[in-house]
N, C-alpha and C positions, 0 to 999 in steps of 0.2 A: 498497099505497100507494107513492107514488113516492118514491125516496131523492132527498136534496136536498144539495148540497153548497157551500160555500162558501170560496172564494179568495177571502182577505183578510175579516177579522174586525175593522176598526177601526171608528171614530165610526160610520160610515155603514151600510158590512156588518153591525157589529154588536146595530145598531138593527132591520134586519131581519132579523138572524139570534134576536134574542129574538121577534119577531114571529111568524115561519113557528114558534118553539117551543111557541108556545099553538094552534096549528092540529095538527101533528104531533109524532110520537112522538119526541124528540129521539134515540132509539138510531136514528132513520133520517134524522139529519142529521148530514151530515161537515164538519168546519171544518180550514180548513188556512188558516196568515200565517206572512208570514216572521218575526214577533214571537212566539214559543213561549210566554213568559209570559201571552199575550194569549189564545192557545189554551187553555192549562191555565186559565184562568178562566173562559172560556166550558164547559168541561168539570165544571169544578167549580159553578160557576150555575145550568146549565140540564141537567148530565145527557146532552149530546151527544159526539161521538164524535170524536177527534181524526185527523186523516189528514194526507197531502201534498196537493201539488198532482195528482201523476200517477192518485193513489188516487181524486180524485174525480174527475176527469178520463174514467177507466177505467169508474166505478160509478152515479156520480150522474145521475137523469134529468133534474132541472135542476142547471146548473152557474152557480151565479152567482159572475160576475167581478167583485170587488168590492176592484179595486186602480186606483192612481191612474192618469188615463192614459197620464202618462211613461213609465211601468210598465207598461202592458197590452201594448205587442208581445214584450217578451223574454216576460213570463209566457204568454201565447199561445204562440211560439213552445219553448217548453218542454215544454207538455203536445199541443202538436199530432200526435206520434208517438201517442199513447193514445186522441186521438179518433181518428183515422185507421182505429185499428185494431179499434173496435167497431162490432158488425154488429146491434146495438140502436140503438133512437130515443133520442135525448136533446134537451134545449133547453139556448140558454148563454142568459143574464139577464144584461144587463151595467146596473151603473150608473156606468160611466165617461162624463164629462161633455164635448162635442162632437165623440166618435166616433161616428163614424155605423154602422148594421149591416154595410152594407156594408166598412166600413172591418175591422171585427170580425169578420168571417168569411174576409174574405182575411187577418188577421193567423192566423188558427186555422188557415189552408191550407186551407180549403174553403168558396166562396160559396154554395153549396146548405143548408150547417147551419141549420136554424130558430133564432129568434133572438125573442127579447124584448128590449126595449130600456128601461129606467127611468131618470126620474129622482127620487128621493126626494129628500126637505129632512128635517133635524135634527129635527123635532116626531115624526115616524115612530116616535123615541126611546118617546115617552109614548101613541103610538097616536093621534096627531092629525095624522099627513100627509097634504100634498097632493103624492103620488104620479104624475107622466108616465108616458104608460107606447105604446109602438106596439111592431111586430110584422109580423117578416119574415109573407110570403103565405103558406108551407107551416106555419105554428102555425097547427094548426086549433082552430075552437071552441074545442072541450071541453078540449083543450092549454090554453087562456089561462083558462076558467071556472076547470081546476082550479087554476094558477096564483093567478089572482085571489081566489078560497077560502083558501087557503092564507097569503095576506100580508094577508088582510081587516083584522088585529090592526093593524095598520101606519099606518092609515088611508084618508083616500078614495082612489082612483084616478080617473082622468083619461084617458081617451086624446086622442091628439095627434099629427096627423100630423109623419110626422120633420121636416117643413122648418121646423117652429113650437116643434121641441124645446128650442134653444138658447134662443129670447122665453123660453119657458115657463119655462125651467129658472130665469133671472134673476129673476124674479117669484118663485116659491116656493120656489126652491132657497137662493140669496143671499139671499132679504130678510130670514129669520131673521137675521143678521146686520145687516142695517139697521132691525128692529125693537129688535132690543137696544140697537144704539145710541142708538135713539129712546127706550126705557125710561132706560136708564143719564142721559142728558141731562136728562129729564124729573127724573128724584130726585138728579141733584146743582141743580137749579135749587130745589126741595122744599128742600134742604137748606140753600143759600146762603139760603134767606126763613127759616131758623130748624124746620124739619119735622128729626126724626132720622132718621141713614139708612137705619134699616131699615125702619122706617114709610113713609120716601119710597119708596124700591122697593118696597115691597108694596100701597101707594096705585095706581104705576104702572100695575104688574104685572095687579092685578084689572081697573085701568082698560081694560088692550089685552084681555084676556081677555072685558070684557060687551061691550065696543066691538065685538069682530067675531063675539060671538056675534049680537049686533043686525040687523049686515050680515047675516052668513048665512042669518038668519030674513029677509032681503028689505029692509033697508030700503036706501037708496039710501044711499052715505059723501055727497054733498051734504045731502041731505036729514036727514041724522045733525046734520051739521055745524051747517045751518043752526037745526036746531030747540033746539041748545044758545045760539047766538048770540042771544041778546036785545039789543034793539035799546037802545043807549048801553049796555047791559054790562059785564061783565068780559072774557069768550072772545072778544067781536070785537075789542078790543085784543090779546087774544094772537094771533089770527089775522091782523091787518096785519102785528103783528112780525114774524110767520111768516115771511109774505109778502115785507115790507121785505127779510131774508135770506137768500130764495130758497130755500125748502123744498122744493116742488114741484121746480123746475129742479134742484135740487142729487137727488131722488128721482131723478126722468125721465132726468138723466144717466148715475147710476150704473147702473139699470137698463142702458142703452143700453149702457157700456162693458164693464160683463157680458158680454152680450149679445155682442160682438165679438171678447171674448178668449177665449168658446167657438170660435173660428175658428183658436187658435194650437196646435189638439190635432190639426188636419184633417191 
């Protein structure tokens, strides 16, 4: 079974570092963060094995990069003596957000290294991600099957060519974050008409939860929309108000400006 190793164990790593633990043996997954309290918790959790940077560097057949991209070229250039220096196959799995492989591979000193590329979002957390995922040419197959096997816990995957990584990433990566928002909004308006607040966000909450189960089974979100909408109603007045205060365009933007400031890590 392949050793798996992980550089940087925070929100993000850590989410699929509990992941890949229900797939394999966690004595054959190594974690290494510059935060050591963060280490010994993951050791004590899951049973996995605490290392450096260089150690997994040295051992691990996937080496997932999973520090912020400010971060990614010193940490690269750190342990690039150690890949250099193994005359085994390994893969790097990076989920830093608008480096490109190529950018990752000349940061590790060598453009030849096979390379996976992810982008996970925060639901990964509870096993409900929607996972980016492409892949330098030399990961073959059965290289990405067993990958894919391996982080199944995590949730769906996706592939995506790299030029649609950055769209992508803003859609499922950030909107967690614009969903919350959208919840938190929703139960303090609950609250201001008199709902409690913990009733109001747990109203929300189940609300986005059947809401996109509905989507996922196929229905169209217009079609969702509309069939709530009774005509003179209650929802087609909340949906002008919507409207009135630029819901959509205030979405579409954020989106878009994601999207762009994946361009300030190039």
């Amino acid at each position: 079974m392949a050793k798996i190793g992980f550089i940087g164990a925070g929100n993000m790593g850590g989410a699929l570092l509990r992941a890949a633990a229900k797939k394999v043996d966690p004595k054959e997954i190594l974690v290494a963060d510059i935060n050591q309290k963060a280490v010994d918790a993951w050791v004590s959790e899951l049973g996995v094995v605490a290392a450096d940077n260089n150690t997994i560097a040295a051992q691990a057949e996937y080496i997932y990069l999973a520090v912020k991209p400010q971060f990614m070229k010193d940490m690269l250039s750190g342990i690039a003596p150690a890949l250099a220096a193994r005359k085994d196959r390994f893969i790097l799995v990076s989920i830093a957000a608008g480096m490109t492989t190529e950018m990752l591979t000349a940061m590790a000193g060598d453009p030849s290294y096979p390379i996976i590329r992810i982008m996970p979002n925060m639901p990964a957390a509870v096993g409900e991600g929607a996972i980016l995922y492409t892949r330098s040419s030399n990961v073959t197959d059965e290289e990405l099957a067993y990958y894919l096997n391996v982080m199944e816990k995590a949730g769906r995957f996706f592939p995506l060519a790299e030029h649609l990584i950055d769209a992508g990433s803003s859609v499922q990566g950030c909107a967690p974050a614009f969903a919350a928002m959208f919840v938190e909004a929703l139960a303090d308006g609950g609250v201001a008409c008199g709902l409690p607040r913990a009733l109001s966000y747990e109203l929300a909450e189940q609300m986005m939860l059947g809401t996109a189960k509905m989507l996922l089974e196929g229905m169209h979100p217009a079609a969702l929309k509309d069939a709530v909408c009774s005509p003179g109603g209650t929802t087609i007045q909340g949906v002008r108000t919507l409207e009135k205060y630029g819901m959509r365009t205030a979405l579409f933007e954020a989106v878009i400006a994601a999207t762009e400031k994946n361009k300030d890590f190039r």
